[in-house]
N, C-alpha and C positions, 0 to 999 in steps of 0.2 A: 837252561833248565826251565821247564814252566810245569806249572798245578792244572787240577783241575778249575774253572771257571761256573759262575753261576749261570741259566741259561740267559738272565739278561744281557751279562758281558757276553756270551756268546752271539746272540744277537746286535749287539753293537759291532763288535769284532766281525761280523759278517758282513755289516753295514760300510765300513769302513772298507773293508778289501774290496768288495763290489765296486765301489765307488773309486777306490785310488791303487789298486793294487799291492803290488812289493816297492815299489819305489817311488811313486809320489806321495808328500805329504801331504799331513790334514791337520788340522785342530780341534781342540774342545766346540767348537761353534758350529762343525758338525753337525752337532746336537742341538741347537737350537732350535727351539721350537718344538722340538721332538721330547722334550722331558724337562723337569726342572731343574735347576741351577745345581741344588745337593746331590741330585742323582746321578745327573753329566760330570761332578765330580769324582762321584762315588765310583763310576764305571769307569773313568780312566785311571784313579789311583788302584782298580782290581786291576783291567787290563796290563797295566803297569808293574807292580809288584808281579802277577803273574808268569809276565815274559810273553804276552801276545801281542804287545806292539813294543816299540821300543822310542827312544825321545831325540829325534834327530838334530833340532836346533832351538834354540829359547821357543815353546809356543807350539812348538809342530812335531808331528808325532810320524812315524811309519809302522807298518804291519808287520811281525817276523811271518815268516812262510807257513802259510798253513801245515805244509808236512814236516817244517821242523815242528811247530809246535803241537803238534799231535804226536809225533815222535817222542818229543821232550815230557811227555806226560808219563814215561814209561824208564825217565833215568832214575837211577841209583840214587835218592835223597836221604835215606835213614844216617848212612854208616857217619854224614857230616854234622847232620843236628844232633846226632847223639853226643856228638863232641862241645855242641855249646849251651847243653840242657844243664841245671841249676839242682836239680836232685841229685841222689848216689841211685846208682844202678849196676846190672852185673847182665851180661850177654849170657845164658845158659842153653843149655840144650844143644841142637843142631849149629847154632849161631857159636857157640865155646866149643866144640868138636872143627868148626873151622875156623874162628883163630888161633886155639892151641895149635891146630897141624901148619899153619901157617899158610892156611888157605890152597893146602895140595889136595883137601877135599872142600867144593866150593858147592853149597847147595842150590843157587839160586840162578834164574836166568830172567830174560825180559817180562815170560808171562808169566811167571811166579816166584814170588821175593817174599819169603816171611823171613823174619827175624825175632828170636826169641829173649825175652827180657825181664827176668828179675827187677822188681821194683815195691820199695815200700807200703803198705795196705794204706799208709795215713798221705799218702804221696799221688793217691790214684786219683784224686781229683786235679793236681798240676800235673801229671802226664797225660790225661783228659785233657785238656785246654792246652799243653804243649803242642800235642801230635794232631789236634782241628786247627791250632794257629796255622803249623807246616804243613798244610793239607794232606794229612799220611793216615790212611785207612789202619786201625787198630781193634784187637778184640783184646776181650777179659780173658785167657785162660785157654780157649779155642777159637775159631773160625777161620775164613780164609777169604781171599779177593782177588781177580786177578793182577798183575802184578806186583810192589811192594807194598808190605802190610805188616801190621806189627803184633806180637802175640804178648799180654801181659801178663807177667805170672806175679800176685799180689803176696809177700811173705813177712814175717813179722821181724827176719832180723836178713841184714845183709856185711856179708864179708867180702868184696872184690878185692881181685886181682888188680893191676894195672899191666894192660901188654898193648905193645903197636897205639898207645894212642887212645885205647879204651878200654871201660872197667869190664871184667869176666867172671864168673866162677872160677876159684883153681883148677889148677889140673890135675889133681888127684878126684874130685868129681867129674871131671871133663875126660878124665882116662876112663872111670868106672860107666859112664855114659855111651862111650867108644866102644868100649869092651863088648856091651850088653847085646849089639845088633851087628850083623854080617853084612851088614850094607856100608857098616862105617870103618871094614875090617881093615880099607890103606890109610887109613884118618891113624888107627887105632895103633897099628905096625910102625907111623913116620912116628907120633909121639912117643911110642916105646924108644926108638930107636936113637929119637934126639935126645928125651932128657933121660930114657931110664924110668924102670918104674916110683913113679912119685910115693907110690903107697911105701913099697919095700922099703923107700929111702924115709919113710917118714917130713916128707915135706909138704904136710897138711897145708902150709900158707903159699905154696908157692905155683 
């Protein structure tokens, strides 16, 4: 997996495969000369952390593949950090129409990934500074990006579910969400089908 890069690492990263390709190593001393000491470290703890080079022996480093990591900029990161984020949150919308169906309707592909997310109003500044730590493009309420990105929706109280691993909306709003569009008619049909209607049954929390 790798983020995006600032363009200085990118210009390091450039400088480094030019010079030694995929398979021979290099070191921080690289840089010498070329930048100061805090900076030469700065850029190998970003390259690092990011996934554009990787750490082959005490001191010496190699390049991951340019096409992997340009590739890698375009994996699947939300559905794991959502799992070790520190607030309460509820997946809503398109995002709880596909884990309620159990993912028989899936909306997202490489060039477009939003994910929709209930989250606290007193909370938006730590998922502000969560989703810039995990380099993960986010908007307030709308926008879009291509590939994944995350939609915030700010509310005053939150009641999640717990399913697969992460918090939801129930599905008596994830049924009535289903219901409301014909696009989401197999989404709407598999969870009729599995649990029954939640409303009829009265299973507001489930």
């Amino acid at each position: 997996m790798t983020v995006e890069i600032p363009p200085y690492g990118l210009k390091a990263y450039a400088l480094f495969f030019t010079r030694h390709g995929l398979h021979e190593e290099f070191s921080q001393s690289d840089l010498d000369w070329l930048v100061r000491q805090s900076m030469k470290k700065k850029i190998f703890s970003v390259l690092l952390k990011s996934g554009w080079i990787k750490k082959k022996s005490r001191g010496t480093y190699v390049c991951v593949s340019p096409d992997r990591a340009v590739k890698g900029l375009l994996d699947f990161k939300v559905p794991n950090i959502m799992k070790i984020s520190e607030r309460p949150y509820a997946f809503t919308g398109l995002s709880a129409i596909e884990i309620w169906s159990d993912y028989s309707y899936v909306q997202r592909g490489i060039e477009k990934s939003p994910y929709f997310v209930n989250v606290l109003k007193k909370d938006l500044k730590y998922w502000k500074s969560f989703f810039n730590k995990n380099a993960i493009s986010f908007y307030i309420n709308e926008g879009a990006t291509i590939g994944e990105y995350v939609i915030l929706k700010p509310v005053d109280i939150l009641q999640p579910i717990e399913k697969d691993g992460f918090k939801v909306i129930n599905l008596t709003k994830t049924e009535k969400l289903a219901e409301k569009n014909e696009a989401y008619s197999y989404a709407y049909k598999y969870i009729r089908e599995k649990y029954g209607s939640a409303r009829n049954k009265g299973k507001q929390g489930f």
